[in-house]
N, C-alpha and C positions, 0 to 999 in steps of 0.2 A: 301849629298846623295851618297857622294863617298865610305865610309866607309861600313861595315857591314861583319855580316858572311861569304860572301862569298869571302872575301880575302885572308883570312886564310885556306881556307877546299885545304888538300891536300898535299900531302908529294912531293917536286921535283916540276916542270917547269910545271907538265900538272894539278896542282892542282890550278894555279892561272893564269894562260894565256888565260886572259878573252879581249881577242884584239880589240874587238866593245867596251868594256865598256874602254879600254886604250886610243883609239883615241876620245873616248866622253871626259874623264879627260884631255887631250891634247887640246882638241876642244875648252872645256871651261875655262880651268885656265889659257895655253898660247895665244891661238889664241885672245878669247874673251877681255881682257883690249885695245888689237893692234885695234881689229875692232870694239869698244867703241871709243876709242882717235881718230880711222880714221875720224868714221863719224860727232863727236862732231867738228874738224879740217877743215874738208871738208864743215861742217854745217855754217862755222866762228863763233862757239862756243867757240874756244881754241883762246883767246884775244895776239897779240903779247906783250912779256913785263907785261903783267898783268896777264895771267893765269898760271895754275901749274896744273900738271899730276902725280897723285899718284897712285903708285898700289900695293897692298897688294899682297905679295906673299911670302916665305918662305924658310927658310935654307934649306929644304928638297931638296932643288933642287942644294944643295952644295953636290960635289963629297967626298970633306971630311968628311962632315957629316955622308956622308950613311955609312964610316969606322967605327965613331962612334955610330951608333945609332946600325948600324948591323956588329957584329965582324962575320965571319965564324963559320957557324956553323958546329958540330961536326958531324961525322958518323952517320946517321939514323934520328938528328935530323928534324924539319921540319924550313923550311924557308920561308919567305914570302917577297919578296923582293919588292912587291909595286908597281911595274914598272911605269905603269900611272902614280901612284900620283907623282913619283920622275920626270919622265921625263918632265911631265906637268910644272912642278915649274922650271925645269934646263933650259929649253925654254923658263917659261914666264922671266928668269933674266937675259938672252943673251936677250931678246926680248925690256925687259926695256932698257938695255945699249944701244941697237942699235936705237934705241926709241928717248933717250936724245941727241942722236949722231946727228941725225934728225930734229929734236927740236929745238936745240942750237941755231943754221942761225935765227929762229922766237924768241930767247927770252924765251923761254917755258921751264923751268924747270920740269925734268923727277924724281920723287923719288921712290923709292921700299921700303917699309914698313914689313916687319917682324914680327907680332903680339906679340913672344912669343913661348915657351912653357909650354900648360897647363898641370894641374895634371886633366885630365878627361876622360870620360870613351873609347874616342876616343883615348887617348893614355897612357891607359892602359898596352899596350904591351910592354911600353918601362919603365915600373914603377923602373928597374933595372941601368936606369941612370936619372932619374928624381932629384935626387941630384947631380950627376956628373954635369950633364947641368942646371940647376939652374930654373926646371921647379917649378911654382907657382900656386897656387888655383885660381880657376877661379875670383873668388869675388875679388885677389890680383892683377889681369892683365892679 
């Protein structure tokens, strides 16, 4: 529910500086795997030595990435820099490290998982390096 039209409407900084909808995508994609693991940990859910903590999160929240996914754009063009989604993921992956840092002393190994990049309608906008980065059909992964 993060995606849609209205990420895109708008030329410059005041056409996507949607600050309640940033810290909802921060809320939920960094905070929420930390305050799942806490309470599963805190519950004696998370077994010493026997359990494992995975959490699905994404390149997007790589500083490199966002060079390649979004080069400068030219005079007049429009840009949409995403802010939430990117910040959300660059937190949940300091969040994981610091996570497993934690963990360690119980045994409990921390993973971050990466799905992929799909060729779908959701990233559409980047159909321009979908070769470059080696994005695949859904049906393929």
């Amino acid at each position: 529910y993060f995606y849609g039209p209205t990420e895109s409407v708008g030329v410059g900084c005041e056409g996507h500086m949607n600050f309640k909808h940033q810290m909802l995508q921060i809320d939920v994609c960094a905070l929420g795997p930390l305050r799942i693991t806490n309470a599963l940990y805190k519950g004696g859910l998370l077994l010493e030595g026997k359990s494992k903590v995975i959490i699905i999160t994404s390149q997007a929240g790589s500083c490199e990435w966002r060079l390649t996914q979004n080069p400068v754009p030219k005079p007049g063009e429009q840009f949409d820099g995403n802010y939430g989604h990117h910040m959300s993921r660059a937190a949940c992956n300091i969040m994981g490290v610091i996570l497993s840092q934690e963990l360690k002393a119980a045994n409990i190994p921390v993973c971050m998982l990466h799905p992929g990049f799909n060729r779908t309608a959701m990233t559409q906008k980047y159909a321009h390096i979908w070769d470059i980065e080696g994005a695949v059909e859904p049906h393929i992964g």
